[in-house]
N, C-alpha and C positions, 0 to 999 in steps of 0.2 A: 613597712616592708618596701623595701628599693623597687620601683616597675620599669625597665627599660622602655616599655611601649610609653610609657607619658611624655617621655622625646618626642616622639613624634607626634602624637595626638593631642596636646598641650602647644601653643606659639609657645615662643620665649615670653613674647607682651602679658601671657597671661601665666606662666610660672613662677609666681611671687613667693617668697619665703611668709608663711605664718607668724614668724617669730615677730613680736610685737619692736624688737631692739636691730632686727634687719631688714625686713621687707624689701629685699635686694632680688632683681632677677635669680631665678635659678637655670644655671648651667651645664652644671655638672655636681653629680651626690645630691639626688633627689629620692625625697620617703615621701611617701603618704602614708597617714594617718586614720585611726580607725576611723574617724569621724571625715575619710575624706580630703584632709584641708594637706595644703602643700608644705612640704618643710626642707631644707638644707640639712644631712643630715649630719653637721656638729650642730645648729642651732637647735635642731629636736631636740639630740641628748644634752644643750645646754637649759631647755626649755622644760625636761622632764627631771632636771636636779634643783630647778626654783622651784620652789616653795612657797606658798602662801596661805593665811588661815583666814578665815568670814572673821568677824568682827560680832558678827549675831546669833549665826548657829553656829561657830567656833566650828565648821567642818574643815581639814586643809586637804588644797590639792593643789597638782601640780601644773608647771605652767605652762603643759597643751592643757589642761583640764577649764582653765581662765578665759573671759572673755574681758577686752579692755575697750574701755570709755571714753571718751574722748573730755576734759576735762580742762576749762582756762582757770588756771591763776593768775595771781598779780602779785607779782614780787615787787614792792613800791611802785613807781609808775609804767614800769613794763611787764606786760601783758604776754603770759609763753603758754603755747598751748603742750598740755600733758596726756598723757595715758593713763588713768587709774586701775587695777582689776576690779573687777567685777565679781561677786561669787555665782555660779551658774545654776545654786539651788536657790539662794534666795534674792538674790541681785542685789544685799549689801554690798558695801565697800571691804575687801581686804587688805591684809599686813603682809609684809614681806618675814618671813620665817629667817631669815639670811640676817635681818640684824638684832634677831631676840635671841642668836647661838645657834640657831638651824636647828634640826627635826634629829631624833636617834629612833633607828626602825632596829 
């Protein structure tokens, strides 16, 4: 739900977008979350249309529901650092639902 008061009661320095693909200042079209956390609100509703499934307890949710992990690969000799999700019941690793055809509710 949009709070005009977090304008003022939030800096800018500390109104960072949630979304793991922005974490850009927020400045304007600001939501919080039930959980609190700040979001830009297209990258909520782009946050709440990804999908992801555990890999162990096969639960899926969506991706305010995800926590990501900070993860280095190595792609031959260079070293990039990633964001993995996280599943937030069991703390496996999950898939992205987006390239297995996505979810039909």
């Amino acid at each position: 739900m949009s709070d005009r008061g977090l304008y003022k009661k939030v800096p800018l320095a500390k109104r960072v977008c949630s979304w793991i693909h922005c974490q850009e200042p927020i400045e304007r079209n600001l939501i919080r979350s039930k959980d609190g956390r700040l979001w830009h609100y297209g990258c909520y509703n782009d946050a709440r249309d990804t999908h992801y499934q555990c890999i162990e307890c096969v639960a899926t949710f969506d991706g305010t529901e995800v926590t990501f992990v900070e993860d280095n690969s190595s792609f031959g000799d260079d070293f990039r650092r990633q964001w993995k999700p996280q599943c937030p019941s069991c703390g496996a690793n999950l898939r992205s639902l987006a390239s297995q055809g996505g979810i039909e509710f």
